[in-house]
Structure formats: structure tokens, C-alpha cells
C-alpha positions as CSV (number, residue, x, y, z in Angstrom):
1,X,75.3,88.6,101.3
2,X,75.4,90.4,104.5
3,X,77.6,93.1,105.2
4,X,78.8,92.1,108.5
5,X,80.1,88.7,106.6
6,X,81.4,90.7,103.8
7,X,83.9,92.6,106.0
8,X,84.6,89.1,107.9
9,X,86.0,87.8,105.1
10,X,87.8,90.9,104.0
11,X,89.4,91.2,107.6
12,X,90.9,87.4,107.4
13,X,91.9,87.7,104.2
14,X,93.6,91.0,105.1
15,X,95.5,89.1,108.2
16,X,96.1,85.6,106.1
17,X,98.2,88.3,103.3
18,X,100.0,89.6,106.5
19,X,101.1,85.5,107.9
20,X,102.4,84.7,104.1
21,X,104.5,87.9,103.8
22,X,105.5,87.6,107.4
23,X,106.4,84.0,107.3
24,X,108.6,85.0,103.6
25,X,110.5,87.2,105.7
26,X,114.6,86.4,106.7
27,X,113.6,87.6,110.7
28,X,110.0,86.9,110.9
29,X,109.7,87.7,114.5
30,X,111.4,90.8,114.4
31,X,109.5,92.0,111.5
32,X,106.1,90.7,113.3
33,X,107.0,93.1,116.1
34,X,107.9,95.7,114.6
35,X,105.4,95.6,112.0
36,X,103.2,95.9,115.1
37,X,105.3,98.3,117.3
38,X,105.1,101.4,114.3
39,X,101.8,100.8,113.6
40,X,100.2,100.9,117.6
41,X,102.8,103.9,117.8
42,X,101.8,105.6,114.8
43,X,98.1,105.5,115.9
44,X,98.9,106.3,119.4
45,X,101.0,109.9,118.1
46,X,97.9,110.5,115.6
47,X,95.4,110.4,118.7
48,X,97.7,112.2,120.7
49,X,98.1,115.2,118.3
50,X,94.3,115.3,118.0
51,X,93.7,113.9,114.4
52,X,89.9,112.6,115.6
53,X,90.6,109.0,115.2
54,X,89.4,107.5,117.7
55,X,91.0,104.4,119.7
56,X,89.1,101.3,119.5
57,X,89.7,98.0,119.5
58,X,89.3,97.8,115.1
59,X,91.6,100.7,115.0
60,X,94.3,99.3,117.3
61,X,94.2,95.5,115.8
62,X,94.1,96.6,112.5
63,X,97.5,98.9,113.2
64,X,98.5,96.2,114.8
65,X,98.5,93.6,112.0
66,X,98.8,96.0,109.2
67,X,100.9,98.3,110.7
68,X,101.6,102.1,109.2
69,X,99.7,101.5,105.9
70,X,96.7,100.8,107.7
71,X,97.3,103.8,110.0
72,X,97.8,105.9,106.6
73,X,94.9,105.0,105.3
74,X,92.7,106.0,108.1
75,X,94.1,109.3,107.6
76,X,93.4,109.3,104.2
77,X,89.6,108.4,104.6
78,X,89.1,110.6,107.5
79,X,90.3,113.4,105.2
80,X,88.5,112.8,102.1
């Protein structure tokens, strides 16, 4: 398989975990947003403080949608 379809897959099955646990959730619209809100913001600080993760569109969706883990684990893999 190709790589490029590989990490297609991985990304919608990534956001189609994220719908299902939102859509479980008592508020879903305020955990949506401010799923969304920590994660942009928690990206936004790292940049800001100069932790050389760079802002793209991958790196904002993907703190977007998964929020602080995701912003976390960038960390963690640009430190390993």
C-alpha cells in the first residue's frame, strides 16, 4: 500500500474516534469547542515559547480535532 493512503486512513479513523466520543458526551458542543480551543492554544503557547514546532495546517487541524494529547505528543516525538 502506499504511504500517503496509509496515513489517510489513519487520519479518518483518528477523527471518526473523536465524532463517537464527542457525540457520547452530556454537552457535546461545549466539549467540541473546547476540545478544540486547548488544543489550538496549547500549540499556539508551544510556538510562541520557541519549542520548534512549526504551524501548519496538519499541526493546527490535528490540535484541533485531537486537542492537547495530540499537542503532547508532538512534543514527545520532537524530543525523542
Amino acid at each position: 500500500m502506499n504511504p500517503d493512503i496509509i496515513f489517510i486512513i489513519i487520519c479518518c479513523v483518528s477523527v471518526m474516534i473523536m465524532i463517537i466520543y464527542y457525540s457520547r458526551r452530556e454537552s457535546k458542543v461545549l466539549s467540541v469547542i473546547f476540545g478544540a480551543f486547548t488544543g489550538v492554544i496549547a500549540l499556539f503557547i508551544l510556538n510562541r515559547f520557541n519549542a520548534e514546532i512549526p504551524l501548519n495546517i496538519f499541526n493546527i487541524s490535528g490540535s484541533a480535532v485531537l486537542g492537547v494529547p495530540y499537542v503532547a505528543g508532538l512534543v514527545l516525538l520532537k524530543y525523542i
